[in-house]
C-alpha positions in Angstrom: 42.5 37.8 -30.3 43.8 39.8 -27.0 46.1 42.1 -30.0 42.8 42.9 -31.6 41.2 43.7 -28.3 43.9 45.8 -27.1 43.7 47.7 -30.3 40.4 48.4 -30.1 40.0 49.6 -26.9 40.9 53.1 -26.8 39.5 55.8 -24.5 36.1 56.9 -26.4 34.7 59.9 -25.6 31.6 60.4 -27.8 28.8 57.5 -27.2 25.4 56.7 -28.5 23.8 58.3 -25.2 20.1 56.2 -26.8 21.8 53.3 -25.8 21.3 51.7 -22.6 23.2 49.4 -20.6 21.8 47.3 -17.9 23.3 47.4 -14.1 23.2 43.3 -14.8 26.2 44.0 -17.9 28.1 46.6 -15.3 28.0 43.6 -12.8 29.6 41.5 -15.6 33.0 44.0 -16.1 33.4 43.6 -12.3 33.7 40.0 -12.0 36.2 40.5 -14.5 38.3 43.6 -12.0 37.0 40.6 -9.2 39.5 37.8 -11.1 42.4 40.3 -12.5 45.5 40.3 -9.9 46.0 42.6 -6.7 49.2 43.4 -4.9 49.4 40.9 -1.9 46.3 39.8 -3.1 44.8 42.4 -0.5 41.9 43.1 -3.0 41.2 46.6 -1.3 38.9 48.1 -4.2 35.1 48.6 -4.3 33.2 49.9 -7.3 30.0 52.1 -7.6 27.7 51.5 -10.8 25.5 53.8 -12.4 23.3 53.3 -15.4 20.7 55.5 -14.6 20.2 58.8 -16.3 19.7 61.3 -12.7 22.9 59.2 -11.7 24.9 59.8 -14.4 24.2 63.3 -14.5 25.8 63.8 -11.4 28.8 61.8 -12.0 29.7 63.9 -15.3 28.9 67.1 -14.2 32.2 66.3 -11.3 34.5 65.2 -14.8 37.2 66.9 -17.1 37.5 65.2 -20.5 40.5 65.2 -22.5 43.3 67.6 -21.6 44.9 67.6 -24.8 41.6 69.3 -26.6 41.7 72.3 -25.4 38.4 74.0 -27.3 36.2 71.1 -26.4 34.2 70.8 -23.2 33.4 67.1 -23.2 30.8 65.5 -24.6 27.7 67.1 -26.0 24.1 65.6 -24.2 23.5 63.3 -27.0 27.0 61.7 -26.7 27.0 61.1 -23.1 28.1 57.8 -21.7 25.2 55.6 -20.9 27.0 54.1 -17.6 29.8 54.8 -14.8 32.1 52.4 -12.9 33.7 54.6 -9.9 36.7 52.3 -8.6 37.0 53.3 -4.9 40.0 52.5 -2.6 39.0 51.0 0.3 41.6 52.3 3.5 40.4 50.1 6.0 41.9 47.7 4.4 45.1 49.6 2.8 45.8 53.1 2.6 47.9 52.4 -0.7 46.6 50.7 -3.8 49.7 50.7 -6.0 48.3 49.6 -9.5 45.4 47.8 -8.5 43.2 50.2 -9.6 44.6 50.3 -13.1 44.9 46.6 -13.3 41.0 46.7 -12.7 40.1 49.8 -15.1 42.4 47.6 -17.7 40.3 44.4 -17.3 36.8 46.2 -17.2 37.6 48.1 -20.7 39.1 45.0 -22.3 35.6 43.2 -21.3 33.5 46.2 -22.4 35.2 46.0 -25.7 34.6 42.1 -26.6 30.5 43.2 -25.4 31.0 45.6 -28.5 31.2 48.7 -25.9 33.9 51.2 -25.1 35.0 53.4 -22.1 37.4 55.6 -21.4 39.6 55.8 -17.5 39.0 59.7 -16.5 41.2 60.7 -13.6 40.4 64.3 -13.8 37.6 64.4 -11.2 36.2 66.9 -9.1 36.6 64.4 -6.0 35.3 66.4 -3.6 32.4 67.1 -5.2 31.5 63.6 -6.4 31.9 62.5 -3.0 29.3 64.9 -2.2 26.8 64.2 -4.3 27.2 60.6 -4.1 27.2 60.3 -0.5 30.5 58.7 -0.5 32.0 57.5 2.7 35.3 58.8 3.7 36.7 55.3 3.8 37.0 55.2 0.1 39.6 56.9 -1.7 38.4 58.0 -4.9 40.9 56.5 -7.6 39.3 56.5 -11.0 36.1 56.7 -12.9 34.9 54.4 -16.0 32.7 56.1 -18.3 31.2 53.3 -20.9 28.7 53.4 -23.6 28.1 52.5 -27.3 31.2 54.9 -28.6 30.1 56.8 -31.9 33.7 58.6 -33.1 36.7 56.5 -35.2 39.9 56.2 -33.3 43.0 55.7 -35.1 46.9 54.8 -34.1 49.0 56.9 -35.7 52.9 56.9 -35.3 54.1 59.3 -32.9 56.4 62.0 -35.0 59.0 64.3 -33.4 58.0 63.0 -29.8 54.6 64.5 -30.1 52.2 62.2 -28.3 49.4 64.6 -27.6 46.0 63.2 -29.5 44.2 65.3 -31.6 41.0 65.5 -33.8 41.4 66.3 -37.4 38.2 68.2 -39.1 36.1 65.3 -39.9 35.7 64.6 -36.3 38.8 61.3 -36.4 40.7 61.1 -33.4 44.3 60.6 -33.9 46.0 58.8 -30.9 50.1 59.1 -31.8 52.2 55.8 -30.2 56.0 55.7 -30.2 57.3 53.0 -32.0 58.6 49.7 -30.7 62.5 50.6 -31.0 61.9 53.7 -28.7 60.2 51.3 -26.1 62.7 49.2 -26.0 66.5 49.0 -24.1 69.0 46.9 -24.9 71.2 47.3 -21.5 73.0 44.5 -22.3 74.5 45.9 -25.5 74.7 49.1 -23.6 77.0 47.5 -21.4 79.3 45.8 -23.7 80.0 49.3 -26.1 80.6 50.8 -22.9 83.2 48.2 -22.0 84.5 48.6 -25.0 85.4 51.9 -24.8 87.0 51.3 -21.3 89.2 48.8 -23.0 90.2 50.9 -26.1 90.4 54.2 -23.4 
């Protein structure tokens, strides 16, 4: 089920780095960002793979993981992700991508999940850099970078308490992701509107 999916596809950080993933599986998660909708249709995004260990190296080395962990540096050698998507902006064709990009990123992780993978969208990058040491043309904006692999840490939901939504790891290693609950989400305007005329009327 889509729920399930959804549910399971959080934004791993720790992977199986012995596990290898083929350029041919990569190719798969794009045809999904190929089908998923773009504004005006104007499809402006282009994606770099790499599933090759020199590659890869390169690519982390220009990340920062996880914000909210202050003591941790990102993922040790042996939990590295086996494989990068780089979702480029191409402004030839636009020079704004609205959400397209997260649309795609979206699309890519759900499909990476059902494959029994995970990933995780970074957007702290070192852009300059990357684009050095990828040879990146100046045509592409550099919008957000997929790291996938075979994830190796337990993710959990957790209600968000207090408005505290800043994820945390407790001391066996369990990463606690807090979400606010459904009745914060959600605005009733139209009931919003008839107490207020309600008060006009009694005022």
């Amino acid at each position: 089920m889509l729920k399930d999916l959804i549910a399971k596809n959080r934004s791993y950080r720790r992977f199986d780095n012995n596990y290898k993933i083929e350029k041919k599986t990569l190719e798969e998660l794009i045809s999904l960002a190929r089908l998923s909708a773009s504004g005006a249709n104007l499809q402006p995004l282009k994606f770099i793979l790499s599933c090759e260990n020199e590659k890869n190296a390169r690519i982390f080395e220009q990340l920062i993981w996880a914000g909210y962990l202050a003591d941790w540096d990102g993922p040790a050698a042996k939990e590295q992700p086996a494989a990068y998507i780089i979702i480029l902006g191409d402004t030839t064709i636009t020079k704004t991508f609205g959400c397209d990009h997260g649309i795609a990123a979206q699309s890519i992780l759900l499909g990476a999940v059902e494959m029994g993978l995970g990933g995780c969208m970074v957007g702290s990058i070192k852009r300059d850099k990357l684009r050095k040491k990828l040879n990146i043309p100046d045509q592409y904006e550099i919008l957000l970078v997929i790291a996938i692999g075979k994830p190796v840490e337990k993710i959990v939901i957790d209600p968000a308490k207090d408005g505290n939504i800043k994820y945390w790891r407790d001391a066996n290693s369990i990463h606690h992701v807090p979400k606010r609950g459904l009745d914060e989400l959600i605005i009733d305007t139209a009931s919003t509107l008839y107490n207020s005329k309600i008060g006009l009327d009694n005022g």
